[in-house]
C-alpha positions, 0 to 999 in steps of 0.5 A, a space after each residue: 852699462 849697456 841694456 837689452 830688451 827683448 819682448 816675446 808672447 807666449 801662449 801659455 798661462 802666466 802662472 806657468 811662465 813665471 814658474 817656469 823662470 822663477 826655477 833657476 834650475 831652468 835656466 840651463 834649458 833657455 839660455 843659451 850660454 848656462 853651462 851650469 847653474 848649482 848650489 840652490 839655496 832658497 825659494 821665491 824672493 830670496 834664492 841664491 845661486 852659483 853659476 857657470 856661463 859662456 861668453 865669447 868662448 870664455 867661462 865665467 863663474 858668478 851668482 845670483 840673487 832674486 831680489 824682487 818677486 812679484 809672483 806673476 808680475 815681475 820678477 828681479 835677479 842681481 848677478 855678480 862675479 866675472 860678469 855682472 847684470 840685472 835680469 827684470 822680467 815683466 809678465 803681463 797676462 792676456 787671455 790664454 797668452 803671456 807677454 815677457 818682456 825682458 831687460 838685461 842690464 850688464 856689465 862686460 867684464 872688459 878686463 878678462 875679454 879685452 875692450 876690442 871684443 867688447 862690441 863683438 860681445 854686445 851683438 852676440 849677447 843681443 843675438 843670445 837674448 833672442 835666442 833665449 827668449 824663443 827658448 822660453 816659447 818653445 818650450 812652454 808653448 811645447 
């Protein structure tokens, strides 16, 4: 299964940082590839969602879940469906600025995308990754 790592600081409060991630309805501001996230049910440990992302030009449908909620220090979500992957982000505070750091392990969905793309899919998620993270910059820091 392979894995990203991204680490970015924010000059924010931590509280606000994870707020800010912890709202699936968000996610469709910083990730690049959200095309839809809908059917919230729950707060904090414990939300589920249903979602649409893009990956290679190729819609995908799936769902997450918030398995772990540590408010302001970590936080945990499970998806699945044509595509699988664990999000971990650890938020570490320091001063007025926030550290994330983010872990992405997933699952290409090979049979849909073929396994010639799969290389193509791992550079464009790593260049996605980072993308999304300085999304989450811009916007808290905004």
């Amino acid at each position: 299964m392979p894995r990203l790592h991204k680490s970015i600081d924010i000059k924010a409060p931590v509280g606000k940082v994870f707020s800010y991630l912890e709202d699936p309805k968000n996610a469709p501001e910083w990730i690049h590839s959200m095309v839809e996230v809908k059917d919230v049910k729950g707060s904090g440990r414990g939300t589920h969602y249903n979602w649409i992302w893009k990956m290679a030009g190729v819609k995908l449908n799936g769902e997450s879940d918030l398995v772990e909620d540590l408010p302001n220090e970590k936080m945990v979500l499970k998806s699945k469906g044509a595509a699988e992957s664990t999000w971990t982000f650890k938020f570490e505070p320091h001063e007025n600025m926030t550290h994330l750091d983010l872990d992405i392990d997933y699952k290409i969905p090979i049979p849909i995308l073929g396994k010639v793309a799969e290389k193509i899919v791992m550079r464009q998620n790593e260049r996605e990754a980072e993308i999304d993270m300085q999304n989450i910059k811009d916007k808290l820091e905004g």
